[in-house]
N, C-alpha and C positions, 0 to 999 in steps of 0.2 A: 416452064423452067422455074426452080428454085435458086435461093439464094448459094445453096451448095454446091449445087450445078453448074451455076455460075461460075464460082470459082476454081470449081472443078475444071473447067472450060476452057477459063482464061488467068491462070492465075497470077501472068505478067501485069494484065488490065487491073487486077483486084490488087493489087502489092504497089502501081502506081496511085494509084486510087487513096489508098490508104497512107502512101506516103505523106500525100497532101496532110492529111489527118495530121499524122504523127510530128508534122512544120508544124501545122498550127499549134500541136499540143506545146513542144519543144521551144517555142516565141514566146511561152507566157500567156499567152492569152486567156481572159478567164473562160473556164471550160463552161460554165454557170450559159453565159453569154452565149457562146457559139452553140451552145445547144439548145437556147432559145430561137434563135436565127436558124440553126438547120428544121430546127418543128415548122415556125412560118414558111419558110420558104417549100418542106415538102406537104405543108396543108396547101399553097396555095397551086404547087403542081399535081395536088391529090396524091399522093405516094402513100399507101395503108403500110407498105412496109416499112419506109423508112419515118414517120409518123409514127408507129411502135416500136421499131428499132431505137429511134432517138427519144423517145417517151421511156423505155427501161433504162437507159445510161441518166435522162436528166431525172429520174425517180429515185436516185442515188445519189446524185449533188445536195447540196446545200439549197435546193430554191422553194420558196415559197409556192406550195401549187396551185393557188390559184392563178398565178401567173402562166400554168398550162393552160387551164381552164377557159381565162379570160383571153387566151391567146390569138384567135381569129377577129377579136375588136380591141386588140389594144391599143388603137390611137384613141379610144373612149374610156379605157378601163381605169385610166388614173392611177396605176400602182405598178408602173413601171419606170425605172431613174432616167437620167437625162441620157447615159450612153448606151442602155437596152432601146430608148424609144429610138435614138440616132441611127441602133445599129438596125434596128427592124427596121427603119424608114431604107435608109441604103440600099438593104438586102431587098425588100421588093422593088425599088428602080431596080436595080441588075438584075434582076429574075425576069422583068416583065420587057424590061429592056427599049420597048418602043417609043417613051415618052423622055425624050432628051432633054429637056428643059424641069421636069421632074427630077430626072437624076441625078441633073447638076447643082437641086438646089439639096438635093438627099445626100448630096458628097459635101457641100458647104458645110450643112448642119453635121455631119458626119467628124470632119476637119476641126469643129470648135471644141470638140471633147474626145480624140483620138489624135495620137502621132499619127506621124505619116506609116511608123514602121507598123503600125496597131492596124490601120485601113490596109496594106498591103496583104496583111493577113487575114483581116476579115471576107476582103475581097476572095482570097483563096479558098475561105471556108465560105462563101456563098456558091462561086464555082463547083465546088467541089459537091455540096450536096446536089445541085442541077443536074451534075454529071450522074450522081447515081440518082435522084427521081427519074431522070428521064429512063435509064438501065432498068431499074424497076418497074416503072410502069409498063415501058415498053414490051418486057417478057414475063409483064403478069406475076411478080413474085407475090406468094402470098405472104401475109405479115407474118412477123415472128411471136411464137406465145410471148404474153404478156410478160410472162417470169423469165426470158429467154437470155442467157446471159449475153453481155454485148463483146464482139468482138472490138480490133480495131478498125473504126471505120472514119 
């Protein structure tokens, strides 16, 4: 199945999906940011599609790329700010989810440089890409061309 198919499908499931999205967009939050956080978290569930789906939206932000680049060692890379390295640390405890005492020191660190309204939302945007890595991988979608415009996701 494709990503079209999918929606084709279901497209109650793709419209809640999306809504999530369109919270985070609609809170302010920087898109810079969450689209760093959606890359880590679908490299570290392997998702090719949403890994180039969120690779052509953040290829159109403002961000420095090697911060794509360097993106699978960034607690080493050194060039990333205090609330990118926060939010990445966060986003892997909740993704990997089993090591509680990790999480809770990834929410503390999280806490010193985000409101609480800022973590509600990032939280939604880490959920949210989970939900669709696991939808992806699960049914095999193959990635989108590189040039592929992005919807809302």
């Amino acid at each position: 199945m494709d990503f079209q198919a999918f929606t084709r499908t279901a497209p109650d499931v793709y419209a809640a999906l999306s809504g999530v999205s369109k919270a985070v967009t609609a809170s302010g939050m920087d898109p810079a940011l969450t689209e760093l956080v959606k890359l880590r978290v679908s490299q570290i569930n392997g998702c090719a599609f949403c890994l180039q789906f969120h690779l052509n939206i953040a290829r159109k932000l403002d961000i420095d790329p090697r911060k794509f680049d360097l993106l699978a060692g960034w607690r080493d890379a050194g060039i990333y700010t205090a609330r990118e390295t926060a939010a990445l640390d966060w986003a892997e405890a909740l993704t990997r989810m089993s090591d509680g005492p990790a999480r809770d020191t990834a929410l503390a660190d999280a806490r010193a440089v985000f409101s609480e309204d800022e973590l509600v939302f990032l939280a939604a945007t880490v959920a949210s890409i989970n939900a669709w890595n696991r939808i992806a991988v699960g049914l095999h979608f193959p990635p989108p061309p590189a040039d592929a415009p992005s919807g809302a996701r």
